[in-house]
C-alpha positions, 0 to 999 in steps of 0.5 A: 676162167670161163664160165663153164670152168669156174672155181666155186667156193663152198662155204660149209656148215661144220658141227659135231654136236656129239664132239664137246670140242666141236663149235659150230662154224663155216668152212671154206672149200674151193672146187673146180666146176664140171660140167652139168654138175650136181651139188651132190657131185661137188660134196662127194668131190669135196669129201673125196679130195679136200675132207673125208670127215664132211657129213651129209645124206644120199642115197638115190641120186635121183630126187626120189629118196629125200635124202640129200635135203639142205639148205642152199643160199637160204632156200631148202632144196635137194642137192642131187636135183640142184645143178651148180651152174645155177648158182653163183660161184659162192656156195652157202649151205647149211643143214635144214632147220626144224630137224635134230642135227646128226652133224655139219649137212646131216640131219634126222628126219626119220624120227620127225617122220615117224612121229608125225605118221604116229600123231596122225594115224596115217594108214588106212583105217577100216572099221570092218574085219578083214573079209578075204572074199572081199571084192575092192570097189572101184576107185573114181580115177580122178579121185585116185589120181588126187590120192596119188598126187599126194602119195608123191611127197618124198619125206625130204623135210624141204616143206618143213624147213621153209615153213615159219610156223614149224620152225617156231611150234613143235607141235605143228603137224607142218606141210608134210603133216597135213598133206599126210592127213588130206591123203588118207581122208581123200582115201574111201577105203579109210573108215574114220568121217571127218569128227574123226579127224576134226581135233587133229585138223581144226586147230592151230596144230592142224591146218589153221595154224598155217599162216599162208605164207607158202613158202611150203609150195614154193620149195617142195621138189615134186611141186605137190598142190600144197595150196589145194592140199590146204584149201580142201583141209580147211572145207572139211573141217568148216564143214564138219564144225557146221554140222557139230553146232547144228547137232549140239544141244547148245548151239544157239538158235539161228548161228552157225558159227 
């Protein structure tokens, strides 16, 4: 065959966990290759021709949604966004870990997602009653274009999956949580100053249980600034720790920390 008409050989996660008669397992698909195809292509292939009960997620096709995260070789990435003619001809995927498996490529990210945005309070915080008359200050555009470079992560779970700490402690708030967290401080419309967000951001919950491996930064789909993201978080929570000594009744004379 030439290069442009191989056969790919899938090797596939397979595993119901609502089915006791289900064992987790790898099966083998073969597949002619097409041109410019995507593996989202080739699972809808799969599924069409070779096994109609082969599970996993879509929905835009456009590496907006997050949907279609999976692991691929080893490495976590969205299948609609990952051409197959980069690969090899043998194609190894798995469902992303750190995630409860739904079944064989699916996993639920919704409920991570949702718990993690519940345990950092990430919406806008304003201490004030809402005042109709209000008029909204205008934003520093190079603040605003930070704010946006973070609103940009599609919640796919790729960060989460590569990230050797969240794979290991639950209660790691991971790449998608902190960057969640430099958002909203970034935001001057948020109300709540850095003792607000001390606890939440300067322990081994927040950003210094990160062990800098930035596995995170590698594999994030829309290439958000995760080692800036991370470098910002730890200044202000220095900064806010500096200014707790300094105001602590205890602090000993002449120490910063």
């Amino acid at each position: 065959m030439s290069e442009s008409n191989r056969e790919l050989i899938f090797e596939i996660f397979r595993y119901n966990p609502e089915d006791p008669q289900s064992q987790p397992r790898m099966q083998t698909y073969r597949l002619d290759e097409e041109p410019y195809m995507t593996l989202y292509r080739a699972l809808n292939r799969i599924r069409e021709k070779l096994d109609p009960g082969l599970q996993f997620d879509f929905a835009c096709r456009s590496a907006v949604c997050g949907s279609c995260g999976m692991m691929v070789n080893g490495r976590p990435t969205l299948a609609c966004k990952t051409l197959t003619s980069d690969l090899d001809h043998t194609i190894r995927l798995h469902p992303l870990p750190a995630f409860k498996l739904i079944g064989d490529l699916s996993v639920d990210t919704g409920t991570w997602f949702r718990e993690m945005a519940e345990r950092v309070q990430g919406w806008i915080h304003e201490r004030q009653p809402f005042d109709p008359q209000a008029i909204e200050e205008r934003m520093d555009n190079q603040l605003a274009d930070a704010i946006y470079e973070s609103d940009r992560c599609i919640e796919c779970g790729c960060c989460v999956a590569s990230c050797g700490v969240a794979n290991t402690r639950e209660e790691f708030l991971a790449p998608a949580g902190l960057n969640r967290i430099a958002r909203f401080m970034m935001d001057p419309r948020d109300r709540r100053d850095d003792d607000d967000w001390f606890d939440v951001v300067a322990s081994t919950e927040g950003v210094f249980g990160c062990v800098g491996l930035m596995a995170c930064h590698d594999v994030c789909p829309k290439e958000l600034p995760l080692l800036e993201v991370y470098a910002y978080l730890r200044r202000r929570a220095l900064g806010s720790a500096f200014v707790r000594r300094g105001e602590s009744p205890g602090a000993a004379p002449g120490k910063s920390g």
